[in-house]
N, C-alpha and C positions, 0 to 999 in steps of 0.2 A: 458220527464220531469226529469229523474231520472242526463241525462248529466248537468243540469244547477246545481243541489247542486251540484251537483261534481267539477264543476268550480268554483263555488262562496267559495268552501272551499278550491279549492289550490291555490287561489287569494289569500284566509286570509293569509293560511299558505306562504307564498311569500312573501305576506306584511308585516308578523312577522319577515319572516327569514332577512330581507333587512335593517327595522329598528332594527335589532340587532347587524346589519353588519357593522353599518356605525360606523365609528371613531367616537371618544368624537372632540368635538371643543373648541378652545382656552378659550371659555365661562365657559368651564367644571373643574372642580376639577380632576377628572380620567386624561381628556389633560395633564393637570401640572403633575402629580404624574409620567405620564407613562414617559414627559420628564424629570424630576426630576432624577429620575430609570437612565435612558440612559447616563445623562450626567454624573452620579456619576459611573456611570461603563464604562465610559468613562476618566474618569479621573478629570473630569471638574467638581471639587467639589462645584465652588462657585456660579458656572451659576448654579448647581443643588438646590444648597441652595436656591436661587431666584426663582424655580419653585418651590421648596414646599412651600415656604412660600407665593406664589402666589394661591397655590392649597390651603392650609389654611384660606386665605382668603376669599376664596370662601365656604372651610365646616371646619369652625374652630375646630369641633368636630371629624374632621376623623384620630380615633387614629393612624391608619396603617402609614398617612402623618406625625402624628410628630415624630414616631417612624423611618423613614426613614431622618426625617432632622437630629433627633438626632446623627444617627451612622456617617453620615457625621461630625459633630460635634466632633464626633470623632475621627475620621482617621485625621481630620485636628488637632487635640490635644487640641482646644477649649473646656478643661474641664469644665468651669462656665457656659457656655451656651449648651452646652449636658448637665449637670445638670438642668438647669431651664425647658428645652425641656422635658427631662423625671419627671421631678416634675410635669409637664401639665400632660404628657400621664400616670404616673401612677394614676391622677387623675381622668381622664376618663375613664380608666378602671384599678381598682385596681388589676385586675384578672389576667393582659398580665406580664406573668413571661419573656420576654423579655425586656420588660417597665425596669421591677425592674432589672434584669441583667446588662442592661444597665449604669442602675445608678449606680448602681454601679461601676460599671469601672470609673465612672466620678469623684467619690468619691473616689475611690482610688489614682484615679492619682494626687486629691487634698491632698494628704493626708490624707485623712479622716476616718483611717482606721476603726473605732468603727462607723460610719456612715455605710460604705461600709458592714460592717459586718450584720449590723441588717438590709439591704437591702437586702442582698442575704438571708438572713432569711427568706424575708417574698416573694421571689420566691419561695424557697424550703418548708415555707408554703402550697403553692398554689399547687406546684409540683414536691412532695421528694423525684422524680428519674430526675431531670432535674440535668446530670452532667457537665455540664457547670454551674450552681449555688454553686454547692458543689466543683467544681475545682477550681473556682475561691475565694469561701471561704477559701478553704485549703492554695490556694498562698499567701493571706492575713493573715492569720494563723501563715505560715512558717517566712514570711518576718518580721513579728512584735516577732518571737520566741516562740511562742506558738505550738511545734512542736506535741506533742502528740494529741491536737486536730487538729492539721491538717493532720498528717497522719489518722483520721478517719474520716476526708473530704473528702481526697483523696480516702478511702475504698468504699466511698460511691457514688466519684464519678465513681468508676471502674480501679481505678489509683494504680500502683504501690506508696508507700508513695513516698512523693517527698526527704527527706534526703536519701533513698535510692538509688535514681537515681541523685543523684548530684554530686558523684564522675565519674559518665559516662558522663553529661553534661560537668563537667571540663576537661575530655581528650577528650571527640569532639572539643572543642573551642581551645584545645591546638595545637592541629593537625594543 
C-alpha cells in the first residue's frame, strides 16, 4: 500500500514539473514579450515593437511590456511616443522608478527640460539612492546652467561634479 502514494505523488510532482516546462504559445502574452526581448537585442527594433504591442494586446495592463516598448522607443529616438508609452506605464504603477526615469529621457530629448526635471523628482521620490535619477537630473541641471545644483546631483549620485570632469571630456575627444 505504502508504494502506490508514492506514485501517485511523483506522478503529481511530474505533472507539475511538465506543465511548467512547457513554452508560452503564440496565444500568450509572455510568447510576444519573450519574442519582443530577442528581437530588440537582436537589433530588430521594429519587428520587436510588433511583438509588444501584440503582447499588449493581449494584457494591456502588463507594466513590464510597456516599459520594454518604451526603451525601444527610445533607442529609435521616437521621443513623442516613448513619452505617451511611459505616460501609460507610470500610470499603472506610479511606484516603477524606471517608468519615470524613462520619461524622462523622453522629455528631455523634447526639450522639455522643467518637465524632465519634475519627473526625475518623483523617481528619486520613490527611490533617493537611484543614481541614474540623480545623474540624469544633474545632466539637465548642467545643460540648462544650473551648475551648482547639479554638481549636488551629481554628489548624490556618486559622481565627480560634472564641470569638473569636463576639461578631461574635452582632451579625450581631442585626441
Amino acid at each position: 500500500m505504502r508504494g502506490l502514494p508514492f506514485l501517485i505523488l511523483i506522478s503529481l510532482v511530474m505533472a507539475i514539473l511538465m506543465v511548467g516546462c512547457t513554452s508560452p504559445g503564440p496565444d500568450t502574452s509572455a510568447y510576444w514579450i519573450i519574442k519582443g526581448s530577442i528581437l530588440s537585442k537582436q537589433g530588430q527594433f521594429d519587428e520587436a515593437l510588433n511583438a509588444y504591442d501584440k503582447a499588449i494586446s493581449i494584457d494591456p495592463k502588463d507594466e513590464a511590456t510597456w516599459v520594454s516598448k518604451g526603451k525601444v522607443l527610445i533607442i529609435q529616438g521616437r521621443w513623442e511616443e516613448a513619452l505617451k508609452v511611459f505616460n501609460i506605464t507610470t500610470q499603472l504603477n506610479p511606484k516603477d522608478t524606471t517608468a519615470w526615469i524613462n520619461k524622462g529621457v523622453a522629455l528631455n530629448n523634447l526639450d522639455r527640460y522643467n518637465e524632465a526635471l519634475d519627473t526625475y523628482d518623483k523617481a528619486i521620490a520613490i527611490d533617493p539612492t537611484n543614481a541614474i535619477a540623480w545623474g540624469d537630473k544633474g545632466l539637465i541641471l548642467y545643460d540648462i546652467g544650473r551648475t551648482e545644483e547639479a554638481d549636488m546631483a551629481f554628489a548624490k549620485a556618486g559622481f565627480p561634479p560634472k564641470q569638473k570632469n569636463l576639461p578631461v571630456m574635452v582632451r579625450v575627444n581631442e585626441s
